[in-house]
C-alpha positions in Angstrom: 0.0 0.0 0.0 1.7 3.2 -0.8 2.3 5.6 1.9 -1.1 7.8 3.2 -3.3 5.8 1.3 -6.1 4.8 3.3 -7.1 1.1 3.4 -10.6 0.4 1.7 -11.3 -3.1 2.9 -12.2 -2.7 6.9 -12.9 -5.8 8.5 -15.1 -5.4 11.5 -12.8 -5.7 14.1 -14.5 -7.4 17.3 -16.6 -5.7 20.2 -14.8 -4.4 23.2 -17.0 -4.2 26.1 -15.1 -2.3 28.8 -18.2 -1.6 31.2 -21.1 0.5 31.3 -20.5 4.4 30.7 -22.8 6.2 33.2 -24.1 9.6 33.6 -25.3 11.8 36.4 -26.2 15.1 35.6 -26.1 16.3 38.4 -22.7 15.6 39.3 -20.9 15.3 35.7 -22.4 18.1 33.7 -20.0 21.2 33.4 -21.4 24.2 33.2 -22.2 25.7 29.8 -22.8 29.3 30.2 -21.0 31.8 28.9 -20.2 29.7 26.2 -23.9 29.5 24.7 -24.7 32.5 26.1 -26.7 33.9 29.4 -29.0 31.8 31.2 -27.6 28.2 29.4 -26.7 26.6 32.5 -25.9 22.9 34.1 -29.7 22.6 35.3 -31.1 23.2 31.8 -28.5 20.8 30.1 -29.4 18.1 32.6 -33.5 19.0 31.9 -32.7 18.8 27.9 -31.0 15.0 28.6 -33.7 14.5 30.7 -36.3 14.9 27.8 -34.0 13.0 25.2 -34.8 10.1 27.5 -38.0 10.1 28.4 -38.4 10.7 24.6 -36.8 7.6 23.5 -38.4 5.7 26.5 -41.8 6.7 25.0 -40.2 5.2 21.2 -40.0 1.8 22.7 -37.8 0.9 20.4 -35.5 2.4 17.9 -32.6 2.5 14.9 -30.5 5.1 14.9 -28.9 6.4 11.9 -25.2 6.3 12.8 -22.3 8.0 11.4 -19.8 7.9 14.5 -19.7 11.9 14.8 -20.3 13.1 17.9 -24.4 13.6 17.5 -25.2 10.9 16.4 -22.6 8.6 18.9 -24.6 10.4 21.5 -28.0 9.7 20.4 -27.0 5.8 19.9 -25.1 5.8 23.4 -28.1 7.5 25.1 -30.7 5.0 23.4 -28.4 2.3 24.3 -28.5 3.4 28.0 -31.8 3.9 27.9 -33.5 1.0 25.9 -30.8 -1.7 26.2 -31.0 -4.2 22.9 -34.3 -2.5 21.9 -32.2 0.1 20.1 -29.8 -0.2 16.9 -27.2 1.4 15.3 -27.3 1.8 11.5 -24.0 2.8 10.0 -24.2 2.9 6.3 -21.3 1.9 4.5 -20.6 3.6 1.5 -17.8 5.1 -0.8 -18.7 9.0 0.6 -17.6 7.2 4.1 -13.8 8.1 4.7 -12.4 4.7 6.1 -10.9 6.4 9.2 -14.6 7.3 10.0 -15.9 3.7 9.2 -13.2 2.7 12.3 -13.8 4.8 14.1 -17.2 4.4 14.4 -17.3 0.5 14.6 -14.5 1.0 17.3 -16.8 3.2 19.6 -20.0 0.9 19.4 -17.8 -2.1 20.2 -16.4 -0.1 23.1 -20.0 0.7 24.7 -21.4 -3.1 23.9 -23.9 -1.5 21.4 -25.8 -3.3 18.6 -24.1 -2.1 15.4 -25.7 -2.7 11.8 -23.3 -2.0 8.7 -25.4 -1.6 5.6 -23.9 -0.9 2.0 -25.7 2.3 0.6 -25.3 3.1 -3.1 -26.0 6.7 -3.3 -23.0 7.3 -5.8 -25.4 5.0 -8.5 -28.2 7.6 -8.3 -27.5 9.9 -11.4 -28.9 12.7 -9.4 -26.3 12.7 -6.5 -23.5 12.1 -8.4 -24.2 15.3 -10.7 -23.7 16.6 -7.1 -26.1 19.8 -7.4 -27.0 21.7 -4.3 -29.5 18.4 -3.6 -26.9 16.3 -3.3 -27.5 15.8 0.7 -31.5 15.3 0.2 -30.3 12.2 -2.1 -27.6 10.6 0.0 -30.3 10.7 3.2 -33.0 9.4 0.8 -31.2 6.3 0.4 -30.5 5.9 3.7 -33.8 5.9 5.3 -34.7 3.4 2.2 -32.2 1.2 3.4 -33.3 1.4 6.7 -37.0 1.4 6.2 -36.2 -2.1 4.2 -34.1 -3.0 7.3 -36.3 -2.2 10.0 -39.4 -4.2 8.0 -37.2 -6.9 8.4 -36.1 -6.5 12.2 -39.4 -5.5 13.6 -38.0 -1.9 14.5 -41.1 0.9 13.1 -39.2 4.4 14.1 -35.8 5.9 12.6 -33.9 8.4 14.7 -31.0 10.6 13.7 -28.4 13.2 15.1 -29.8 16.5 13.7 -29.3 19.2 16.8 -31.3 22.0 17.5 -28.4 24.0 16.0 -28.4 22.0 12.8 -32.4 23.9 12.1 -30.0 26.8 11.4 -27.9 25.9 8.2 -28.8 24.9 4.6 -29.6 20.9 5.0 -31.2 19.0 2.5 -30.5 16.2 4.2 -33.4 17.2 6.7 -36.1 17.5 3.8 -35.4 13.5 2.9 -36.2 12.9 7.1 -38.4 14.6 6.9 -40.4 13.2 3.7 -39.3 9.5 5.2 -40.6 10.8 9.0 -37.4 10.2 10.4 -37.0 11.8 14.2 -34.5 13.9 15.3 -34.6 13.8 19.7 -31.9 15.5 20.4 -33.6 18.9 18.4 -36.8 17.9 20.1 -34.9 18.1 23.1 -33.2 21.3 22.3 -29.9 20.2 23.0 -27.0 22.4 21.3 -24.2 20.9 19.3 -22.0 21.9 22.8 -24.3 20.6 25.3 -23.9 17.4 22.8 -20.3 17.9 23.1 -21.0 18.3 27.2 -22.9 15.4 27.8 -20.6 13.0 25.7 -17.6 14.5 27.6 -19.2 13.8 31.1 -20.5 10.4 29.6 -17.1 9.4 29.1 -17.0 9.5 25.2 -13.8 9.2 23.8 -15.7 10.6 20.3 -16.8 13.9 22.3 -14.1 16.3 21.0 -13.8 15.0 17.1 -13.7 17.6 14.8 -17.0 17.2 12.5 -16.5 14.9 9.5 -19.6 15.1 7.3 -18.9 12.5 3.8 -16.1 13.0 1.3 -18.6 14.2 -1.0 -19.1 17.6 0.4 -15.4 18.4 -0.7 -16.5 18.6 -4.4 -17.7 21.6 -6.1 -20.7 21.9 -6.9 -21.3 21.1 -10.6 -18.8 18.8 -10.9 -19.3 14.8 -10.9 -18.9 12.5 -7.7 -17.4 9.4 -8.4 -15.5 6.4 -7.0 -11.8 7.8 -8.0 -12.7 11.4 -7.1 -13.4 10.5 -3.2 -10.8 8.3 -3.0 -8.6 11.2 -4.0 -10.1 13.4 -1.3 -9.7 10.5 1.4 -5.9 9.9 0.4 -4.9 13.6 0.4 -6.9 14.4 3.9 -4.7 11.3 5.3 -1.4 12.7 3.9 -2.4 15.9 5.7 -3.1 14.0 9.1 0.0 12.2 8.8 1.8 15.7 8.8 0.1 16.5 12.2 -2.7 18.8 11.3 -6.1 17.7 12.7 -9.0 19.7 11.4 -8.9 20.1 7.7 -10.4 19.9 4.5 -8.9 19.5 0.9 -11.9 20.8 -1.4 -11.5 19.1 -4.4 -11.9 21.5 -8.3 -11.0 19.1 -10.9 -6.9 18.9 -10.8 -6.4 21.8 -8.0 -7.1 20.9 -4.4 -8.1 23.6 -2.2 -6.8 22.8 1.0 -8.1 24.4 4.2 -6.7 24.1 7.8 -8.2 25.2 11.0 -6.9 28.7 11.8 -5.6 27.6 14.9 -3.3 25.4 13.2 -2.6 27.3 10.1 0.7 29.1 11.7 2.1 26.1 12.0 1.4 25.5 8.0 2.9 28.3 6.9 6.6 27.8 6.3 8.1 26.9 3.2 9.2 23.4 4.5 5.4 22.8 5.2 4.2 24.4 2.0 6.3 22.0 0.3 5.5 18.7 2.5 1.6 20.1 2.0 1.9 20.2 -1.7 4.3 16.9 -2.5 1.5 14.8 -0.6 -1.5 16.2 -1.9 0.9 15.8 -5.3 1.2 12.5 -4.0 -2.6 12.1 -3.7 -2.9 13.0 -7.6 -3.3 16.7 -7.6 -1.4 19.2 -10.2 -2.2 22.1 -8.6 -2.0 22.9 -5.0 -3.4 25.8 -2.8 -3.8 26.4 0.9 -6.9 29.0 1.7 -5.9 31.7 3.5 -9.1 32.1 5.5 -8.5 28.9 6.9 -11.0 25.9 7.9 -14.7 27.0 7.4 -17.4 24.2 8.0 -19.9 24.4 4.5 -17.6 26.2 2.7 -18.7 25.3 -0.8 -21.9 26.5 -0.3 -20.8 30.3 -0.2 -21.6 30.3 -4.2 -25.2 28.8 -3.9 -27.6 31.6 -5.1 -29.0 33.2 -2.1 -32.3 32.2 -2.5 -31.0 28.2 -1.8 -29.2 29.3 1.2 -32.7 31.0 2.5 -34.0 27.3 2.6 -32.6 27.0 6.3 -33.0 22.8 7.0 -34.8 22.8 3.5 
């Protein structure tokens, strides 16, 4: 295998049980005012997990659609807690999915003793994702919840859950049309929980996953306009790993035909900016099949593609 090149068959490595991971609100919530703002305290975190509960206690029963961020971790580890084996995890398996993520994600459901599910998706053979127009997300969750309606039939599981937060209601998501339209819930919104009281309660709860930088699919690095394929997002996945082996952590190489666009978190961008850097930056993403590269200057910026959707797209807030 040459060097940075991430490995694209992951066998399922085994479970892990190393004990229950409880939480007591009141005694393991930190406090998150000041951070979200005046009157977001440790009471009001502690009432929001409170309602995520009872929510999924009134469900029954439940699959959780499972991607190994930090929402939707949460979500499964809380409806683990709370409903035992009467919950499952759905992680869909796909070429958008980085392999690092796939790992990492089968890693933390064998470390809390959860039921995992990994399903092959095939969003990349619906013509209208891979022309990868600004409905590219409404697709990709389309054929998710298909996979798991067909799944659930199967398993005797009626409701679908998923990690949108009550912050997520704020940016452009088409992803939340296709729950909507398949009447997939979203209890941690309902609950009103923030992506940092997400970030608060997986920290108390113990979750290794509770500080991971957000890692949507390899797809959202391509323009828009411009064809997903196979080759493309393994391209992407190489050059991100070449940059992780340099030491940077939060990053993003957009991809624009033969020119990657590589953004780092400002935090670490000092760091990047030295010629011996510049040149170990671009001989891997070189390396990754690139003829041009460039490092933004504005740094990391979560959505970043979507700054040349016409403004009356972006008004569709969760559309």
């Amino acid at each position: 295998m040459r060097p940075c090149e991430p490995a694209r068959n992951v066998q399922n490595p085994p479970r892990i049980i190393i004990g229950p991971m409880t939480l007591d609100p009141n005694e393991q919530i930190n406090e998150v005012q000041g951070a979200e703002g005046p009157g977001k305290t440790q009471a009001e975190t502690a009432a929001r997990l409170h309602a995520l509960e009872e929510r999924l206690r009134e469900l029954g029963s439940v699959m959780v659609a499972y991607s190994g961020g930090v929402d939707s971790a949460f979500l499964a580890g809380t409806a683990h807690r709370v409903l035992g084996e009467k919950m499952l995890a759905v992680l869909a398996d796909s070429a958008s999915l980085a392999r690092r993520d796939m790992e990492q994600a089968i890693t933390f459901a064998g470390i809390i003793g959860m039921p995992l599910k990994v399903v092959q998706t095939e969003e990349l053979d619906r013509p209208e994702y891979a022309r990868n127009d600004a409905n590219r997300c409404f697709h990709c969750k389309d054929e998710l919840f298909d996979t798991m309606e067909s799944l659930g039939a199967t398993l005797g599981f009626t409701r679908i859950a998923y990690g949108m937060n009550a912050d997520d209601t704020r940016d452009y998501r088409p992803g939340q049309r296709a729950a909507e339209q398949h009447e997939v819930l979203a209890p941690l919104a309902e609950a009103g929980l923030t992506k940092l009281e997400v970030r608060t309660l997986a920290r108390a709860a113990g979750y290794p996953v509770w500080d991971r930088p957000a890692a949507p699919c390899l797809s959202s690095r391509v323009e828009y306009g411009r064809t997903v394929t196979r080759e493309v997002l393994e391209q992407i996945e190489k050059g991100e790993e070449c940059l992780r082996e340099l030491g940077f952590r939060e990053l993003r190489v957009r991809h624009h035909g033969d020119l990657a666009r590589v953004e780092i978190a400002r935090s670490e961008l000092e760091r990047a900016l030295t010629m011996e850097m510049l040149d170990a930056i671009t001989a891997a993403l070189k390396q990754a099949g690139y003829k041009y590269v460039t490092l933004d200057c504005a740094g990391f910026k979560s959505g970043s593609m979507n700054a040349i959707l016409p403004a009356e797209i972006l008004a569709r807030r969760g559309a």
